[in-house]
C-alpha positions in Angstrom: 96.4 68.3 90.3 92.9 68.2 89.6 92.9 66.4 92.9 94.0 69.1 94.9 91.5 71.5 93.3 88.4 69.6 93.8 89.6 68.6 97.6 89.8 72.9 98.2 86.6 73.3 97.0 85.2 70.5 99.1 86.9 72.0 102.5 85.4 75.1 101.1 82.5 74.2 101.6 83.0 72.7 105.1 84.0 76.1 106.2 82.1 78.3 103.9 78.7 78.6 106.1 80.8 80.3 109.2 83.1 81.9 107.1 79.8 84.2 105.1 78.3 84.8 108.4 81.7 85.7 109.9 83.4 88.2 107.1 80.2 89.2 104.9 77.2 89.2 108.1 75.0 87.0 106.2 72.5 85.4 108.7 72.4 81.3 108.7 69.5 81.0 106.6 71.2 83.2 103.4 74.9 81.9 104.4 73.4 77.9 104.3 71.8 79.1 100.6 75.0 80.8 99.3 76.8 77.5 100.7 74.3 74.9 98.6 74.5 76.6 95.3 77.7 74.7 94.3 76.4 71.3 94.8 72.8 72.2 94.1 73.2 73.9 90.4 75.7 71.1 90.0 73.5 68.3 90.2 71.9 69.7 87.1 75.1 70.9 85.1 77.7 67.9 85.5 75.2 65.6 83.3 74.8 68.1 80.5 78.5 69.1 81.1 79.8 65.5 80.6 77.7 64.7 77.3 78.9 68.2 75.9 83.1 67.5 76.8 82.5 63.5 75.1 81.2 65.2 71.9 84.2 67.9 71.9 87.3 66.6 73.1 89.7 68.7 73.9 89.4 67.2 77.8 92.9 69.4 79.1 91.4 72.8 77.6 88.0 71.8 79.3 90.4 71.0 82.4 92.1 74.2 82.5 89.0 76.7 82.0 87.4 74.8 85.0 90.9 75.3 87.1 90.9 79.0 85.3 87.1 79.3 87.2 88.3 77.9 90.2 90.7 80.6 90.8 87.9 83.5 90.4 86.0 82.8 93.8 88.6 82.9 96.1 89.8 85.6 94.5 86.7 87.6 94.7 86.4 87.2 98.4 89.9 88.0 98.5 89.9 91.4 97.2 86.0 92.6 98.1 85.3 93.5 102.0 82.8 92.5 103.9 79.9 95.2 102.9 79.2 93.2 99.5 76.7 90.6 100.5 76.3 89.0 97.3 80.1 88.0 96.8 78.8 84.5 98.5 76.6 83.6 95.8 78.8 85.2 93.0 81.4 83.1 94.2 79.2 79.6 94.9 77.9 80.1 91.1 81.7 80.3 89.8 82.3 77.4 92.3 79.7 75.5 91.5 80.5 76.2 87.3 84.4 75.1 88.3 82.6 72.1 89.4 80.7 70.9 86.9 83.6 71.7 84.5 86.2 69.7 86.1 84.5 67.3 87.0 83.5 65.6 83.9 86.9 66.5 82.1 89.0 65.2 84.6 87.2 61.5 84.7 87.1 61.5 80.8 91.5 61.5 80.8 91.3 58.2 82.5 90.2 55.8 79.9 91.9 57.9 77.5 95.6 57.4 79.1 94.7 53.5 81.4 94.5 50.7 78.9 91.4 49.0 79.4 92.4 45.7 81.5 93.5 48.5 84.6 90.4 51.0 84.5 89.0 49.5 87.9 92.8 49.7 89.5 93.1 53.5 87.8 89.8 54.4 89.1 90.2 53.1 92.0 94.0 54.6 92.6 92.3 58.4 91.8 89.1 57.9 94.4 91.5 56.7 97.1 93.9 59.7 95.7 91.2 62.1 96.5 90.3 60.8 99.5 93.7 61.1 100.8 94.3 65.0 99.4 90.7 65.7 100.7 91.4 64.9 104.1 94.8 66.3 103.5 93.2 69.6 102.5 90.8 69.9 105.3 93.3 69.4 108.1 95.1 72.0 106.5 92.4 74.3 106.1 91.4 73.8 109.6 94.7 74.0 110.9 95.1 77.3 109.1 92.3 78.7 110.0 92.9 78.1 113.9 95.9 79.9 113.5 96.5 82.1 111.1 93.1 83.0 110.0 91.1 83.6 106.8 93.1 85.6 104.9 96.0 83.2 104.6 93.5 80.9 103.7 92.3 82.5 101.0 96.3 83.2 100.3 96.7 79.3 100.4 93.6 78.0 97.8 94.4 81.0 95.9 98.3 79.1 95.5 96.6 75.7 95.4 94.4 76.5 92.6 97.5 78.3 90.6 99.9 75.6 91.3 97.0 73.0 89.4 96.8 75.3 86.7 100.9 75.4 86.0 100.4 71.6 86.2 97.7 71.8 83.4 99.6 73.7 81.3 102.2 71.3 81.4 100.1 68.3 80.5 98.6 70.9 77.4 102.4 70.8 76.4 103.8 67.9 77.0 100.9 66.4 74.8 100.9 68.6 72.3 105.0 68.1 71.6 103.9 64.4 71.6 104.0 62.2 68.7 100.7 60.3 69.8 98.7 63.3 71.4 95.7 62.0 73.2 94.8 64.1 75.9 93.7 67.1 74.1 92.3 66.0 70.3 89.3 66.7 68.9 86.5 63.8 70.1 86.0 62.4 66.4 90.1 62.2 66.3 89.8 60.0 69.8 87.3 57.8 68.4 89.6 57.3 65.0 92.1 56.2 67.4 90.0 53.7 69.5 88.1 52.0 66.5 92.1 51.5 64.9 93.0 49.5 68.1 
């Protein structure tokens, strides 16, 4: 699920410089700035993000406020027309914040759920999983956007990023009815569990 979150805002931003120029008149200087800001800010971020989520816990709550973020930019150049300039760079600081916090709490479930002897195989399995939904995700955006325009794309990452957050919730269920939660504990309850294996 995370996946498919991370791939829309990807093609988002493989679309995003034409798309500010098109529907908000930004000129390419201003739209190629409002386009950068999600990496850029997140070069800085992810780091401080990472070490902050490994002292914490609590990766699935981390998981779901990024997902929770994603939704906010598309749905902020959903409703708001094209006189507001600044709804670019509203949204690519709310993209680039979704970013950095899924990011880091998506890697950390890995290790926590893949015993040790399969990390490379798990690791490997979600790259090549992303790679797949990315260039899933981009034909798709393209494909919409040839036909049927910007608004239904907006329509579909709005869905996407919905759909990834019913998903979340689930996992925040399913592990807290378990008997051996480990998915969303407390960091120092994580480690109790590691050093007793």
């Amino acid at each position: 699920m995370q996946l498919i979150s991370l791939s829309c805002i990807n093609s988002f931003v493989g679309i995003g410089q034409d798309f500010f120029i098109q529907k908000y008149g930004l000129s390419m200087k201003m739209a190629n700035i409002a386009n950068s800001l999600l990496f850029g800010s997140a070069i800085i971020l992810i780091p401080i993000t990472g070490v902050f989520i490994s002292k914490t816990g609590f990766h699935l709550y981390w998981l779901l406020t990024g997902l929770v973020t994603t939704a906010l930019p598309p749905l902020l150049i959903f409703m708001f027309s094209n006189g507001e300039s600044y709804i670019p760079f509203i949204a690519a600081v709310f993209y680039s914040l979704s970013y950095t916090l899924c990011g880091p709490s998506f890697v950390a479930v890995t290790p926590v759920i893949i015993d040790k002897g399969y990390l490379a195989t798990a690791y490997g399995l979600q790259k090549s999983s992303f790679n797949a939904t990315y260039a899933l995700v981009t034909y798709i955006t393209g494909l919409i956007i040839d036909t049927l325009g910007y608004f239904v794309l907006q329509g579909f990452f709005i869905h996407i990023v919905i759909l990834c957050i019913d998903f979340t919730l689930i996992m925040v269920f399913l592990d807290a009815a378990s008997d051996n939660p480990k998915l969303n504990v407390p960091a120092l309850w994580l480690c109790h569990i590691k050093d007793r294996k």
